[in-house]
Jmol script that loads the backbone (N, CA, C; Angstrom):
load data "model"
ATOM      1  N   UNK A   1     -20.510  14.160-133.745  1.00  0.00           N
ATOM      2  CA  UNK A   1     -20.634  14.556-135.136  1.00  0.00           C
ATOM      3  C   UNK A   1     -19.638  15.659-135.483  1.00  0.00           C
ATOM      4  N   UNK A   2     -18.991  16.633-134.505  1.00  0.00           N
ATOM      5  CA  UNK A   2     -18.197  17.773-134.835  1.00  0.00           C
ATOM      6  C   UNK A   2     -16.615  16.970-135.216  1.00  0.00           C
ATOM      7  N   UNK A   3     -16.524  15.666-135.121  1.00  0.00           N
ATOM      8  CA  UNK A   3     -15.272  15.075-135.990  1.00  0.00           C
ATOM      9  C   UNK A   3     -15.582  14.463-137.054  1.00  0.00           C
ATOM     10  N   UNK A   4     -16.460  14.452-137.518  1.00  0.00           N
ATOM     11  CA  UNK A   4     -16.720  13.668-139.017  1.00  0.00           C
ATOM     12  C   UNK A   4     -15.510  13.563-139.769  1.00  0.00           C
ATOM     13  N   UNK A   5     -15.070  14.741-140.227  1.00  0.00           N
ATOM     14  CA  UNK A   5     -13.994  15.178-140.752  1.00  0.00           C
ATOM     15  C   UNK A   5     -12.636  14.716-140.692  1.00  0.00           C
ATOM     16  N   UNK A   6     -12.569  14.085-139.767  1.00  0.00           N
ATOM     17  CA  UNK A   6     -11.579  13.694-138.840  1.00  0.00           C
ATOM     18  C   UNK A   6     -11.517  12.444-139.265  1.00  0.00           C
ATOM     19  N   UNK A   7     -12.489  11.612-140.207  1.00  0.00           N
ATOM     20  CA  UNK A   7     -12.905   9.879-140.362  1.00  0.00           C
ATOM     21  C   UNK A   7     -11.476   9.673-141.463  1.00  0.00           C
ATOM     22  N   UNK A   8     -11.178  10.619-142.456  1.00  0.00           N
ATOM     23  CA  UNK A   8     -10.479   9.714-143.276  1.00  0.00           C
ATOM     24  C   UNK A   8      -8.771  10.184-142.698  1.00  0.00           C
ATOM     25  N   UNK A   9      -8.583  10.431-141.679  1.00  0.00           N
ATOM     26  CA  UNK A   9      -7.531  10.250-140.813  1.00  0.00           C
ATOM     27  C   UNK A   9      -7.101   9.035-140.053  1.00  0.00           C
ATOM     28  N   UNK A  10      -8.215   8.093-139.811  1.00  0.00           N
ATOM     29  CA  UNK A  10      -8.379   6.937-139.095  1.00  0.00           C
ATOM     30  C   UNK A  10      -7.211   5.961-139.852  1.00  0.00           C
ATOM     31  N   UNK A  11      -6.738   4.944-139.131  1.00  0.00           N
ATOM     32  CA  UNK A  11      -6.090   4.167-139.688  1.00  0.00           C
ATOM     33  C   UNK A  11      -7.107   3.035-139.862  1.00  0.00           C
ATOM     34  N   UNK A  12      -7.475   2.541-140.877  1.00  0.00           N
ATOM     35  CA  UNK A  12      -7.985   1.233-141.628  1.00  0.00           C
ATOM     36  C   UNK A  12      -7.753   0.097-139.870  1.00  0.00           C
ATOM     37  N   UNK A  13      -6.204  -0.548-140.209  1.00  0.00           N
ATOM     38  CA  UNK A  13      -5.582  -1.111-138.805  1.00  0.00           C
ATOM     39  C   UNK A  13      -6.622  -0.805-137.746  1.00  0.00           C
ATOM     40  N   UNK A  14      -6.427   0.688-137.362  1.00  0.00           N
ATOM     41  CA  UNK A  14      -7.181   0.478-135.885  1.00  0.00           C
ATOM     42  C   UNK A  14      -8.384   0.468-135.737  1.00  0.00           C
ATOM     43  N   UNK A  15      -9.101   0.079-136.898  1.00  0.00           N
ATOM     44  CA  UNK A  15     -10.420  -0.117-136.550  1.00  0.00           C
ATOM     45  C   UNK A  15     -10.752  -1.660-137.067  1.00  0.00           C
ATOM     46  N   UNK A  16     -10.324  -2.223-137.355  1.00  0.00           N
ATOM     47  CA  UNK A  16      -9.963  -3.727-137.498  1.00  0.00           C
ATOM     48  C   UNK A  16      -9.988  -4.090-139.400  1.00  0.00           C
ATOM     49  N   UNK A  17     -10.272  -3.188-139.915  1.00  0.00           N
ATOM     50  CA  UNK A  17      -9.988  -3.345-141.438  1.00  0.00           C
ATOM     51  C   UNK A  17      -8.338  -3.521-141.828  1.00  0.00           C
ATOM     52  N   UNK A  18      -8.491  -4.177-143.191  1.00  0.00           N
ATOM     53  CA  UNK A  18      -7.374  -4.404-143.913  1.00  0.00           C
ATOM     54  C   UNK A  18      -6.320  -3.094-143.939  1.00  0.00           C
ATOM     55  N   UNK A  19      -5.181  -2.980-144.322  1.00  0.00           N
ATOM     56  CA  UNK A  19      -4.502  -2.334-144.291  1.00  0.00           C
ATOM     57  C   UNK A  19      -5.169  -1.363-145.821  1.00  0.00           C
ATOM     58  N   UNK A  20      -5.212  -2.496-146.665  1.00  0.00           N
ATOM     59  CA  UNK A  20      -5.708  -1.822-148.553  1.00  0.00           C
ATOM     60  C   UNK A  20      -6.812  -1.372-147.830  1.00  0.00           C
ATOM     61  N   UNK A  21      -7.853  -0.951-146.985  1.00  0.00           N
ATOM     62  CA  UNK A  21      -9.238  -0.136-146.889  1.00  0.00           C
ATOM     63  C   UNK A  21      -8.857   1.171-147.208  1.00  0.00           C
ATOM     64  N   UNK A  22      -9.490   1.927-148.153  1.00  0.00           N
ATOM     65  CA  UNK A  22      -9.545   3.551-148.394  1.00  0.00           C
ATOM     66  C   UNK A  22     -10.460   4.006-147.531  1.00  0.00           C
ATOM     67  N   UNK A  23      -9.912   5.145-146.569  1.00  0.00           N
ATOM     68  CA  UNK A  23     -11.550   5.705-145.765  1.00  0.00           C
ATOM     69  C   UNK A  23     -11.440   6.909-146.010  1.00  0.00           C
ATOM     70  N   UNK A  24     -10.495   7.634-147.856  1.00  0.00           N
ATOM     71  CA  UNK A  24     -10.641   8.728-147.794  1.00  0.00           C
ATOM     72  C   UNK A  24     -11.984   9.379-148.271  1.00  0.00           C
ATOM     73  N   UNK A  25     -12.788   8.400-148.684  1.00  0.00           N
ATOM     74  CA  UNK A  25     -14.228   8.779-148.455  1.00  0.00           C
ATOM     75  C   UNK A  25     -15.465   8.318-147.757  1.00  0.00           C
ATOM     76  N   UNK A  26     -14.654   7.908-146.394  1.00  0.00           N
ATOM     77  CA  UNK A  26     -15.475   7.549-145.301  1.00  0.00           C
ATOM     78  C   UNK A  26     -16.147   8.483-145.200  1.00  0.00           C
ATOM     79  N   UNK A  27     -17.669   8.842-144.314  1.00  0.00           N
ATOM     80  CA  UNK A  27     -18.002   9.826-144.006  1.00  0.00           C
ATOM     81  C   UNK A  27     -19.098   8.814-142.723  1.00  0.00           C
ATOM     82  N   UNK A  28     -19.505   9.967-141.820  1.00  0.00           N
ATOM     83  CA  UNK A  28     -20.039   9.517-140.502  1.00  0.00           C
ATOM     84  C   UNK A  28     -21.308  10.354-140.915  1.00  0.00           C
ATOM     85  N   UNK A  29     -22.985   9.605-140.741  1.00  0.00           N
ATOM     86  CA  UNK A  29     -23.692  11.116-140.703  1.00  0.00           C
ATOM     87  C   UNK A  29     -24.566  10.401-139.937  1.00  0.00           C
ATOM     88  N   UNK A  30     -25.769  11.578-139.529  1.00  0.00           N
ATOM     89  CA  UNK A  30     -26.626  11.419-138.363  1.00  0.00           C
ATOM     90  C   UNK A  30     -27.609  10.579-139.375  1.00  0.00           C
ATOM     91  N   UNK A  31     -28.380   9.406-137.979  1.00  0.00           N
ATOM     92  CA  UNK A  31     -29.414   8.487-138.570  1.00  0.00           C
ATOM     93  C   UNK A  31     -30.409   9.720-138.891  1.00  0.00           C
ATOM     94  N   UNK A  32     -31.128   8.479-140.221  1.00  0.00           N
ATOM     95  CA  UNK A  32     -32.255   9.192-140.386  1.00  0.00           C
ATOM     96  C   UNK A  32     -33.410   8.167-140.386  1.00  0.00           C
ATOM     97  N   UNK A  33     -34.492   8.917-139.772  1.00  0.00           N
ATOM     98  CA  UNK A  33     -35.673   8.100-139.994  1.00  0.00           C
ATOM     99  C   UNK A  33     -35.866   7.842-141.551  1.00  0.00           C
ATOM    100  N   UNK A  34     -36.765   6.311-141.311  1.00  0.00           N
ATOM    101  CA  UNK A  34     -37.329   5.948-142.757  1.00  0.00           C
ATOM    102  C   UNK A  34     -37.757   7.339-143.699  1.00  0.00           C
ATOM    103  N   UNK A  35     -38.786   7.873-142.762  1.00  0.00           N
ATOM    104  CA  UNK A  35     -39.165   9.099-143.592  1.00  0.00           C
ATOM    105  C   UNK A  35     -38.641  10.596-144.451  1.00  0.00           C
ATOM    106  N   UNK A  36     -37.698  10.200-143.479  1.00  0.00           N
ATOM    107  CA  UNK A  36     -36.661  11.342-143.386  1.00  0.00           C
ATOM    108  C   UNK A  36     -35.754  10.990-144.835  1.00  0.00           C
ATOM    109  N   UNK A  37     -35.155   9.623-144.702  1.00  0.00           N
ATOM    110  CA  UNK A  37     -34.566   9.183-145.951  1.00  0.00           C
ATOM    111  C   UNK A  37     -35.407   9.220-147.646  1.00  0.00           C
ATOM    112  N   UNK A  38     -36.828   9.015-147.325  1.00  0.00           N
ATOM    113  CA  UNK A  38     -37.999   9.225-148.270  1.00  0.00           C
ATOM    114  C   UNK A  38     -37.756  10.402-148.487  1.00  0.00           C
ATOM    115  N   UNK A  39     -37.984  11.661-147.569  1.00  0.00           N
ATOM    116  CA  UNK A  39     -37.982  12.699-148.107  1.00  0.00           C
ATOM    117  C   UNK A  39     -36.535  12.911-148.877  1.00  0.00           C
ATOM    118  N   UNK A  40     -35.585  13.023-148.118  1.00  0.00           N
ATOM    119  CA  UNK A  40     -34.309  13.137-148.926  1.00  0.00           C
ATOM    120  C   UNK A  40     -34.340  12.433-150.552  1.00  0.00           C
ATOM    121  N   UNK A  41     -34.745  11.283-150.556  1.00  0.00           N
ATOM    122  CA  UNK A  41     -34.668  10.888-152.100  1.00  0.00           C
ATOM    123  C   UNK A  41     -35.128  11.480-152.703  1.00  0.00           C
ATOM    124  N   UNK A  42     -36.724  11.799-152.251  1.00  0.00           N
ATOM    125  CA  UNK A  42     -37.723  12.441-153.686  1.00  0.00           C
ATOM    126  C   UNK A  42     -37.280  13.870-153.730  1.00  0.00           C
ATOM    127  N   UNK A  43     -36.739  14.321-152.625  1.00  0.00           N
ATOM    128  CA  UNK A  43     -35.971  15.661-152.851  1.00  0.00           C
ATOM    129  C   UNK A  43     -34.647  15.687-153.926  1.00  0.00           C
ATOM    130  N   UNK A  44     -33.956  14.751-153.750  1.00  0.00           N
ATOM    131  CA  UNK A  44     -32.863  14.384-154.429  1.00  0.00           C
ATOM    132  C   UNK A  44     -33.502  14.171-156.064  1.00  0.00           C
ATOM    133  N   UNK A  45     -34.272  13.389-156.766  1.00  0.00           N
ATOM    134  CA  UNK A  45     -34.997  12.984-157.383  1.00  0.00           C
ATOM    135  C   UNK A  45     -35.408  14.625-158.254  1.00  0.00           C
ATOM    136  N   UNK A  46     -36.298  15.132-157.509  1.00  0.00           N
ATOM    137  CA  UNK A  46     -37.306  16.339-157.838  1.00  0.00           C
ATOM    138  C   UNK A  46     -36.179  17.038-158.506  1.00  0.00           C
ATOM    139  N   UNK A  47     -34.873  17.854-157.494  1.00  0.00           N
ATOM    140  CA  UNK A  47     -33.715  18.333-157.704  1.00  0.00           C
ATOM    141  C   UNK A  47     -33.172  17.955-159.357  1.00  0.00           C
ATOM    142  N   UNK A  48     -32.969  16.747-159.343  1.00  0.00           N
ATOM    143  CA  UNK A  48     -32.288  16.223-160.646  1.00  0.00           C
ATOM    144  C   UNK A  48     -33.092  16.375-161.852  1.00  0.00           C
ATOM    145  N   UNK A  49     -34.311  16.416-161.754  1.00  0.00           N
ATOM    146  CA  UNK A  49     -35.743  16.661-162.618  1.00  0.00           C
ATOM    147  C   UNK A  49     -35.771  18.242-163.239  1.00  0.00           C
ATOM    148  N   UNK A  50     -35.741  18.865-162.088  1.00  0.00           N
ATOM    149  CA  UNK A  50     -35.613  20.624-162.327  1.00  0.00           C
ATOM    150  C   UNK A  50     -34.244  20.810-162.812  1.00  0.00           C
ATOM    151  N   UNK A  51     -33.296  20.218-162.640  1.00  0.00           N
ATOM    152  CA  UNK A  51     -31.667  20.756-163.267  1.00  0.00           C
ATOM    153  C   UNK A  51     -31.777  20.168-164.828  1.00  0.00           C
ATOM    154  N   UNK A  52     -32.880  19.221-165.024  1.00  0.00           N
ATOM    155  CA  UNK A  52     -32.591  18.665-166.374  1.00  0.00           C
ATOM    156  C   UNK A  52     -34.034  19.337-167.347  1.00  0.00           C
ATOM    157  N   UNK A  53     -34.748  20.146-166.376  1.00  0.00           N
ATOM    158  CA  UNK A  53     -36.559  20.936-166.918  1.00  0.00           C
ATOM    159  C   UNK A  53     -36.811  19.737-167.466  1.00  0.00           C
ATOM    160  N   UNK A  54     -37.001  18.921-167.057  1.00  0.00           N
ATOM    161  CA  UNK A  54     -38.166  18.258-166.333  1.00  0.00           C
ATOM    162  C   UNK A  54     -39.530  17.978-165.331  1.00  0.00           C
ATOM    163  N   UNK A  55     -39.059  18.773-164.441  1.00  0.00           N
ATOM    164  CA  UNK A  55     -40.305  19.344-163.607  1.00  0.00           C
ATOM    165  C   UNK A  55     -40.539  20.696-163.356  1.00  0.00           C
ATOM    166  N   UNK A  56     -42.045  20.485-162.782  1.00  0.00           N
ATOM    167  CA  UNK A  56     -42.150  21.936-162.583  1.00  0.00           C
ATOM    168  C   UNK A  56     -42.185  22.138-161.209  1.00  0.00           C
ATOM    169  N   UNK A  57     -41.579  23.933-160.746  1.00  0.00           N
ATOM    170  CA  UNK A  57     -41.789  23.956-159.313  1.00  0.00           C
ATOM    171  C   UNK A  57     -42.765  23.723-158.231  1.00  0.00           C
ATOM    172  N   UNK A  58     -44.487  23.997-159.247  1.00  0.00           N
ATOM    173  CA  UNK A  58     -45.413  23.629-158.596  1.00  0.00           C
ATOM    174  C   UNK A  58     -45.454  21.901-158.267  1.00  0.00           C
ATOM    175  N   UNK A  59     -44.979  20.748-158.953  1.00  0.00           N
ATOM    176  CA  UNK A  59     -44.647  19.479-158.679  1.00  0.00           C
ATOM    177  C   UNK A  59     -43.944  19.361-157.856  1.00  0.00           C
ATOM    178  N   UNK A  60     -42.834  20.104-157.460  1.00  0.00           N
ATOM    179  CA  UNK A  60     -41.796  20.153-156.903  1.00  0.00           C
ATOM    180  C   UNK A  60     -42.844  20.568-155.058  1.00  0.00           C
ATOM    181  N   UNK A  61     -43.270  21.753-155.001  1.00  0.00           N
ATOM    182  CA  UNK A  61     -44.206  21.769-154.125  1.00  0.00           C
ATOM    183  C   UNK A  61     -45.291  20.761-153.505  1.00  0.00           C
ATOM    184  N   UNK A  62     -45.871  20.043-154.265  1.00  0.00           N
ATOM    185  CA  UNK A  62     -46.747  19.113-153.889  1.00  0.00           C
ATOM    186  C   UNK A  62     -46.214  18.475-153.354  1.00  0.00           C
ATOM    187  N   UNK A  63     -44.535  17.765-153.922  1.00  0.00           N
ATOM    188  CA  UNK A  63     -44.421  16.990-153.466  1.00  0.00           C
ATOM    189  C   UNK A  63     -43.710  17.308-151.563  1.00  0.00           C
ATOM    190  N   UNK A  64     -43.077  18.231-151.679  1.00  0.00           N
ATOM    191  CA  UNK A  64     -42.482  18.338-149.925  1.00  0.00           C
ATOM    192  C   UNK A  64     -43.939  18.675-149.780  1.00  0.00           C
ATOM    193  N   UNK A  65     -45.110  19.303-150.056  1.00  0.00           N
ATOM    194  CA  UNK A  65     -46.538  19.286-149.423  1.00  0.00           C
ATOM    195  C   UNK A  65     -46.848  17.737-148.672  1.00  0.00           C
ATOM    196  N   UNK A  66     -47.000  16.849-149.502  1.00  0.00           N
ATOM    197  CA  UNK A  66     -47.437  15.415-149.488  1.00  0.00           C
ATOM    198  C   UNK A  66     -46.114  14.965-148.199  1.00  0.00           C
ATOM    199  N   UNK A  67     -44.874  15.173-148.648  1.00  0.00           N
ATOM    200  CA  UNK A  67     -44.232  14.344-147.182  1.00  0.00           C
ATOM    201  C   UNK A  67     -44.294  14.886-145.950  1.00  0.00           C
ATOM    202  N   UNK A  68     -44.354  16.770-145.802  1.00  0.00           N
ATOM    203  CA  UNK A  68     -44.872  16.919-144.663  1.00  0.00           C
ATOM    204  C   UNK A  68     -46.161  16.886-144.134  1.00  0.00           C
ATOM    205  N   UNK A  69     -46.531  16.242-144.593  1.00  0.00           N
ATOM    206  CA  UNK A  69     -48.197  16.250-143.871  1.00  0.00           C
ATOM    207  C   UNK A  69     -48.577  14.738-143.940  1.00  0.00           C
ATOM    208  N   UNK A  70     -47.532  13.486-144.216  1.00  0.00           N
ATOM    209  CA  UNK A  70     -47.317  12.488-144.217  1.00  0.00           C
ATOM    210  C   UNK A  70     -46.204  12.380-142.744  1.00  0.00           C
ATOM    211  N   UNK A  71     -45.639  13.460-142.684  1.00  0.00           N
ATOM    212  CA  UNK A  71     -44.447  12.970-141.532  1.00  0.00           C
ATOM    213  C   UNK A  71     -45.240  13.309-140.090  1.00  0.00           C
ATOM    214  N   UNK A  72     -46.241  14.676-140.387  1.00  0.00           N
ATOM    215  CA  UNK A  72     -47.351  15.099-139.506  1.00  0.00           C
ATOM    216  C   UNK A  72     -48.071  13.976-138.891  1.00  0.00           C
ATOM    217  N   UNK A  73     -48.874  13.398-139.629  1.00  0.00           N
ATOM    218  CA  UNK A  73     -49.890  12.456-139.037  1.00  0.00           C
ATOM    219  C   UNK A  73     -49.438  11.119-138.713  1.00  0.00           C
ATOM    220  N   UNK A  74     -47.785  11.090-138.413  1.00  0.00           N
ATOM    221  CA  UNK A  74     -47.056   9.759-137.661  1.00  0.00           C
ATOM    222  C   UNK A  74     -47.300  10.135-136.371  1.00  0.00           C
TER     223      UNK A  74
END
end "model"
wireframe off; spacefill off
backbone 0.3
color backbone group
């Protein structure tokens, strides 16, 4: 993971893509569990809600309440 950075250096060619492939916004990132990706959305989600006052922080709370104690009892 400490070359991520390093991805849109790659030549298209040597990794068996077309020459036209852009990988200047390739990016490499660590798997995530199903849950993990859940949380990220509704975090992502909640985020976009509060930048537009739409939600409130106490909503905003419940909800990382509800996924960690959902990721707990896996």
């Amino acid at each position: 993971m400490k070359r991520r950075t390093a991805i849109p250096l790659v030549q298209p060619r040597e990794i068996g893509l077309s020459d036209a492939v852009v990988l200047t916004n390739a990016k490499i990132v660590d798997h995530l569990t199903p849950s993990a990706q859940e949380l990220f959305a509704a975090a992502k989600s909640l985020n976009l809600s509060i930048s537009q006052g739409t939600t409130s922080v106490q909503l905003l709370l419940d909800e990382v309440r509800n996924c960690i104690s959902q990721e707990i009892r896996k």
